[in-house]
C-alpha positions as CSV (number, residue, x, y, z in Angstrom):
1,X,130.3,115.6,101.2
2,X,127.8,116.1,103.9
3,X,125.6,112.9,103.8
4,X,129.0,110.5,103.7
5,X,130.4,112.6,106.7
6,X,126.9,111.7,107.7
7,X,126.5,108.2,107.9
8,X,130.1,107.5,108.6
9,X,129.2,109.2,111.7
10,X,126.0,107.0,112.5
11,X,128.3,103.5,111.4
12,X,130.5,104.0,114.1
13,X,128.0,105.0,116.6
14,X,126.0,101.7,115.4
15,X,128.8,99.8,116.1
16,X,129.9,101.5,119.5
17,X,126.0,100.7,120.3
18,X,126.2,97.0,119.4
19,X,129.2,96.4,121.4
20,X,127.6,98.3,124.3
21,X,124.3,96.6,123.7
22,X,125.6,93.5,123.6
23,X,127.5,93.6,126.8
24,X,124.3,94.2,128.3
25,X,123.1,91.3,126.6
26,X,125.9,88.7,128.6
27,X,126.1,90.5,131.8
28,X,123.3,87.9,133.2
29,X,120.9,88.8,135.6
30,X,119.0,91.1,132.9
31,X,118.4,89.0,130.0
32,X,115.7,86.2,129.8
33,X,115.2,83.5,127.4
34,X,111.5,83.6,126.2
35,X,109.6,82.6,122.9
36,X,106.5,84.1,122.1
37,X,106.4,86.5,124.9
38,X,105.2,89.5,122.6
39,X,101.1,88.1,122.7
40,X,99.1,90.6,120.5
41,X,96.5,91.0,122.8
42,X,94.9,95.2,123.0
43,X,97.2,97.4,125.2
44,X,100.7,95.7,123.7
45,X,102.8,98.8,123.5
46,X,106.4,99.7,121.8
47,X,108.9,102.0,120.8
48,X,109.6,102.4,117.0
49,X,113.0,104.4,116.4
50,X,113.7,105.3,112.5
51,X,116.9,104.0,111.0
52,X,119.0,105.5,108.0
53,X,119.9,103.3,105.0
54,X,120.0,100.1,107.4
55,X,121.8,102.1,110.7
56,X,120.1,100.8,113.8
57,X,117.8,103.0,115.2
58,X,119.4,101.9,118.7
59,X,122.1,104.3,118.3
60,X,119.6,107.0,119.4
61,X,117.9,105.2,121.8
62,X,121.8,104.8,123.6
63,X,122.1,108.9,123.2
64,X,119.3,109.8,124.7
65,X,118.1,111.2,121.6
66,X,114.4,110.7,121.2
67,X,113.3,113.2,118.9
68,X,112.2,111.0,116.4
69,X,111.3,108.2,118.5
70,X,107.3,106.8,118.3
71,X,105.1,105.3,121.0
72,X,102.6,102.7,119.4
73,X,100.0,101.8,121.6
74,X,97.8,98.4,120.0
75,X,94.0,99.2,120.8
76,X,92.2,96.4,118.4
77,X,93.4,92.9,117.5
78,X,90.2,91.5,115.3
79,X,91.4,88.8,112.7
80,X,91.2,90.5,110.0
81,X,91.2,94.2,111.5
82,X,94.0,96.4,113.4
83,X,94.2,99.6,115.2
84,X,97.0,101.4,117.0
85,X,97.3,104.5,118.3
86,X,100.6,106.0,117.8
87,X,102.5,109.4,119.7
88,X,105.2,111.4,118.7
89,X,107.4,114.2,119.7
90,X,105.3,116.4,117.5
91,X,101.9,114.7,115.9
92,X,100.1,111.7,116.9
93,X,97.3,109.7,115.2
94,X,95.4,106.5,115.1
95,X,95.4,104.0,112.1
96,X,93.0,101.5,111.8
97,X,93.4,98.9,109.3
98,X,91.1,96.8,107.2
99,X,91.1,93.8,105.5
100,X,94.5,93.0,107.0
101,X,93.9,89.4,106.2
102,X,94.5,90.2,102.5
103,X,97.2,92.6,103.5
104,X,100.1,92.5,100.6
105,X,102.0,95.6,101.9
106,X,103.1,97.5,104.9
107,X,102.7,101.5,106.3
108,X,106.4,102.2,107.1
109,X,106.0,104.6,110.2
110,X,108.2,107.2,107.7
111,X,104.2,107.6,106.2
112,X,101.8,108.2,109.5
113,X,99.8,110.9,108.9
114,X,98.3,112.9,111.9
115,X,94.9,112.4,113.1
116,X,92.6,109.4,112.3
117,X,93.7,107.1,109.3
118,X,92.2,104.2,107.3
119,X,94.0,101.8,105.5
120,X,93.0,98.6,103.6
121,X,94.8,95.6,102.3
122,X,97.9,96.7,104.7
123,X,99.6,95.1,107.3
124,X,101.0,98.3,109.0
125,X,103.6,96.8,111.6
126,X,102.9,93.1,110.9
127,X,102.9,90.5,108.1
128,X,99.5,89.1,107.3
129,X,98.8,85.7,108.6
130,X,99.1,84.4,104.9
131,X,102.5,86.0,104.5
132,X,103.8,85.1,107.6
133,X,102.8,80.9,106.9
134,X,104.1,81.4,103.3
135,X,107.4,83.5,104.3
136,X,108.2,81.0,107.7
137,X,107.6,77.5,105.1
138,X,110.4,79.1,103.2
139,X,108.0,80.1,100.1
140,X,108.3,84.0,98.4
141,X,106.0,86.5,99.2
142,X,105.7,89.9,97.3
143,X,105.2,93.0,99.9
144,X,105.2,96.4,99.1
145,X,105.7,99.9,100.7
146,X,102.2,101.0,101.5
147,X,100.5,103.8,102.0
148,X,96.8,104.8,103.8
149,X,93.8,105.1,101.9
150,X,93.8,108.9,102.7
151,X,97.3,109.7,101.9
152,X,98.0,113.0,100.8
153,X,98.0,112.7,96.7
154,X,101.4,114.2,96.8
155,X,103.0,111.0,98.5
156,X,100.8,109.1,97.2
157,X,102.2,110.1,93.8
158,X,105.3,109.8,95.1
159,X,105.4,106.2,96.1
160,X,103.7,105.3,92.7
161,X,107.1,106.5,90.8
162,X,109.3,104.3,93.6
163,X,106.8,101.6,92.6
164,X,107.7,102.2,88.9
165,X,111.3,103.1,89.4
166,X,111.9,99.8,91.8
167,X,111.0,97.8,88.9
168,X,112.8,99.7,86.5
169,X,116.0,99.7,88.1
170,X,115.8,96.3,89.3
171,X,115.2,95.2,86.2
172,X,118.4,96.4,84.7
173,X,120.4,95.2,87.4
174,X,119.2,91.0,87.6
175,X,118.5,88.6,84.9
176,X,115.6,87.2,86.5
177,X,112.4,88.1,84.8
178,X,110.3,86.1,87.7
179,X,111.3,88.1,90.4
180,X,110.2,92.3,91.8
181,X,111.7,94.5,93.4
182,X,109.5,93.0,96.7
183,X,109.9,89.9,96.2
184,X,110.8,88.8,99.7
185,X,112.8,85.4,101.1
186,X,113.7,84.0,104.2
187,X,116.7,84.2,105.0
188,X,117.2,82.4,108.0
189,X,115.7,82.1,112.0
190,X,117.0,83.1,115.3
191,X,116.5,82.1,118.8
192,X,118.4,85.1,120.0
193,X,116.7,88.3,119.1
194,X,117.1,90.6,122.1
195,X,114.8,93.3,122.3
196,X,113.5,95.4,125.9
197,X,110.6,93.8,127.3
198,X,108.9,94.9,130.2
199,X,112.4,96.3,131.5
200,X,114.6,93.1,130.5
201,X,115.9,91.9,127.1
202,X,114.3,88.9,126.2
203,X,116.0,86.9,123.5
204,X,113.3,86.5,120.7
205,X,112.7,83.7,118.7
206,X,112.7,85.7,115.0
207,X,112.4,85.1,110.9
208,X,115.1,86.6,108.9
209,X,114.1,87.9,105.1
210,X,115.3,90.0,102.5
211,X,114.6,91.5,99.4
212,X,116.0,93.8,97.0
213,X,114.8,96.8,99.1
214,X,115.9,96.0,102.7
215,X,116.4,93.3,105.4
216,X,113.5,92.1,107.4
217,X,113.4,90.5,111.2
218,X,110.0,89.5,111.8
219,X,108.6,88.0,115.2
220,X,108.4,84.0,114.6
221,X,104.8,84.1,115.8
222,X,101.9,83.8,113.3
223,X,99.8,85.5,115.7
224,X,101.8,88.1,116.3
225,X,104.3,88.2,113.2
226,X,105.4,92.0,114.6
227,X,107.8,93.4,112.1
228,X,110.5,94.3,114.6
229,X,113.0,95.6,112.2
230,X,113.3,96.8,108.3
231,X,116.6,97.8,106.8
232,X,116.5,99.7,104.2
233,X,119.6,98.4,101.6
234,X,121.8,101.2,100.1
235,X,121.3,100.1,96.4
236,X,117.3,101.3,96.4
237,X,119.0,105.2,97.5
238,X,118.0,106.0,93.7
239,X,114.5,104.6,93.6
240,X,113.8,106.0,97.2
241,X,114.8,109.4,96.2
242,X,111.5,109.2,93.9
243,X,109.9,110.4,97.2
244,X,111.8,113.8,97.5
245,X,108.8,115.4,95.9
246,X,106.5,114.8,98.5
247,X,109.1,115.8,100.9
248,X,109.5,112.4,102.5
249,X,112.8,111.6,104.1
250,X,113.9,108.7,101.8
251,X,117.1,107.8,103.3
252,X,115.1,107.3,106.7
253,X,112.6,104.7,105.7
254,X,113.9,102.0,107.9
255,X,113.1,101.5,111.4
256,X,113.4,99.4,114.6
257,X,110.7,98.4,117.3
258,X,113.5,99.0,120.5
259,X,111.1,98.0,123.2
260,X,107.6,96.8,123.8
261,X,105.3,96.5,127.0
262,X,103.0,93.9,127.8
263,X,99.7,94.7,128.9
């Protein structure tokens, strides 16, 4: 009874927030136009909030309530390497990433260990360049929940039975064999993605995608295809509770980058 009480709670908030949010949006003299204003150059900075079952994380960031909140600093930018340096309310940590040209998966915040981490094959916050051209010509791309190379074997564990338990359960609920459970399609494009830069909301030029496990808003850049938002969908709740065992908070997988700063 709790965890309905729960999110009913964070809906309306989400929806008080969007209103707000959006009034912010039309009042004018604090919103600009830009495209491509997010260049991935060393020192880029942003907030990353986490988000429950698809509830914007920008309810807490209208509270006040911060607790959970990350501050992702970008220190390397190589073509096919990535390193941020990331700060929380309690831990911080550095990942550097490898081999993020052949990336085919993605290091939701919900899995940052503390202290220095190494990861291979992963995008962390972005799409690889690959994904990005095939995603943004309309084409499928398969991308996976990812975790470091170092991962505790408990989670890692963990993320082997969602793995398994994704296709299993997809499986039984579509009749088409093609497809995975991360098989991931565009959905659409804006031109109006506001997010806080530098002070001022800047509308964003953005790709929309979804697969079966959440809703994607990636930054229409392919040199800076920034993952701004993932929302997780309800109907992976029993496929995401596979990560209980390594005491993961399944229902908070999502997230949302809130603000960035330029360097």
């Amino acid at each position: 009874m709790k965890r309905p009480l729960k999110l009913s709670i964070r809906v309306f908030l989400s929806i008080v927030a969007s209103l707000l949010l959006g009034v912010g949006c039309r009042s004018g003299g604090k919103t600009d136009a830009v495209s491509g204003s997010l260049a991935l150059r060393p020192g880029l900075a942003f907030t990353v909030r986490p988000s429950i079952l698809g509830v914007s994380g920008s309810v807490d960031q209208l509270l006040g309530l911060d607790a959970t909140a990350l501050q992702v600093r970008v220190t390397a930018t190589d073509a096919d390497r990535r390193v941020i340096v990331w700060t929380g309310a309690s831990a911080s940590g550095t990942i550097a990433i490898d081999s993020y040209a052949t990336a085919d998966a993605m290091l939701l915040p919900v899995f940052w260990q503390e202290g220095d981490v190494k990861a291979s094959r992963n995008g962390g916050l972005w799409l690889s360049r690959a994904a990005y051209d095939d995603l943004a010509a309309g084409r499928d791309i398969e991308w996976k929940v990812g975790l470091a190379d170092n991962a505790l074997s408990s989670a890692s564990t963990a993320v082997k039975t969602f793995n398994a338990l994704s296709f299993r359960i997809f499986g039984s609920a579509t009749a088409v064999p093609e497809l995975s459970p991360f098989t991931v399609k565009k959905t659409g494009r804006s031109d109006a993605y506001p997010l806080t830069v530098d002070g001022k909301i800047v509308l964003l030029k953005v790709v929309q995608a979804s697969g079966w496990f959440a809703d994607l808003v990636i930054l229409d850049d392919p040199e800076n295809p920034l993952i701004l938002k993932v929302a997780v969908h309800p109907v992976a709740e029993p496929a995401l509770k596979a990560l209980e065992s390594a005491r993961i908070p399944w229902d908070g997988l999502g997230y949302e980058i809130t603000s960035a700063a330029r360097p």
